[in-house]
C-alpha positions as a printed Julia matrix, in Angstrom:
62×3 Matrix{Float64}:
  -9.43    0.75  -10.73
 -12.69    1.88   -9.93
 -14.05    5.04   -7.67
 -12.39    7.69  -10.21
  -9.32    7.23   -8.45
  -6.74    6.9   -11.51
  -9.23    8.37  -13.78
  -6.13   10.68  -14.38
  -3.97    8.18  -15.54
  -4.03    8.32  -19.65
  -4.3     5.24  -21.1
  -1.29    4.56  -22.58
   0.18    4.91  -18.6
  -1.88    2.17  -17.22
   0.11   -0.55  -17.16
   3.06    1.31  -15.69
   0.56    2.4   -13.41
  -0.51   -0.48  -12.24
   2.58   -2.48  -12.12
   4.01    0.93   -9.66
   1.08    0.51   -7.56
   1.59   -2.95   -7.46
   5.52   -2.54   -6.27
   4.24    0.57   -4.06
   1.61   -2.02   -1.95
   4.09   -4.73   -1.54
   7.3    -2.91   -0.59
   4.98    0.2     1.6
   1.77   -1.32    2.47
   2.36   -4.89    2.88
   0.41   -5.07    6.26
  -2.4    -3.44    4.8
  -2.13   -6.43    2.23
  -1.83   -9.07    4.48
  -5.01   -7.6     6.49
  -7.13   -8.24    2.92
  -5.38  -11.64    2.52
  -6.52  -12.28    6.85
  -9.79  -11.26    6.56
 -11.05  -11.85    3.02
 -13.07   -8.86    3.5
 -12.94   -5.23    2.87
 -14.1    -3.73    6.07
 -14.55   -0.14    6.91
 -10.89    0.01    8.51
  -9.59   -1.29    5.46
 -11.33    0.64    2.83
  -9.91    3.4     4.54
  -6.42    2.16    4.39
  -6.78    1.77    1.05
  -7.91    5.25    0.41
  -5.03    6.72    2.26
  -2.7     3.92    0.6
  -3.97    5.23   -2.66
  -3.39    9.24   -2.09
  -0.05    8.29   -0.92
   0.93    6.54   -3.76
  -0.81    9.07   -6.67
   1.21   11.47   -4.7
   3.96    9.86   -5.02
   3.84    8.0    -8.86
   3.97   10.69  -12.14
């Protein structure tokens, strides 16, 4: 979890955290998933997906 982006998230919420994103990727974002597990690299386009996946799901988690 690195880049500050759950820097928010108290420590006692981090596995919940984690195991929300988790679901949130899979069930949401799977074809941004399947793009890492394609390329094996995290290119431009995909750091950005990532990004946006991210807001959306902080947005979304409490």
């Amino acid at each position: 979890m690195q880049n500050g982006h759950f820097d928010d998230v108290e420590v006692e919420r981090v596995e919940e955290c984690q195991a929300a994103l988790e679901e949130f990727l899979t069930t949401r974002k799977a074809d941004l998933l399947q793009k890492i597990a394609d390329e094996k690299a995290l290119s431009d386009e995909i750091n950005d997906g990532l990004k946006t996946a991210l807001e959306d799901f902080k947005g979304s988690w409490k």
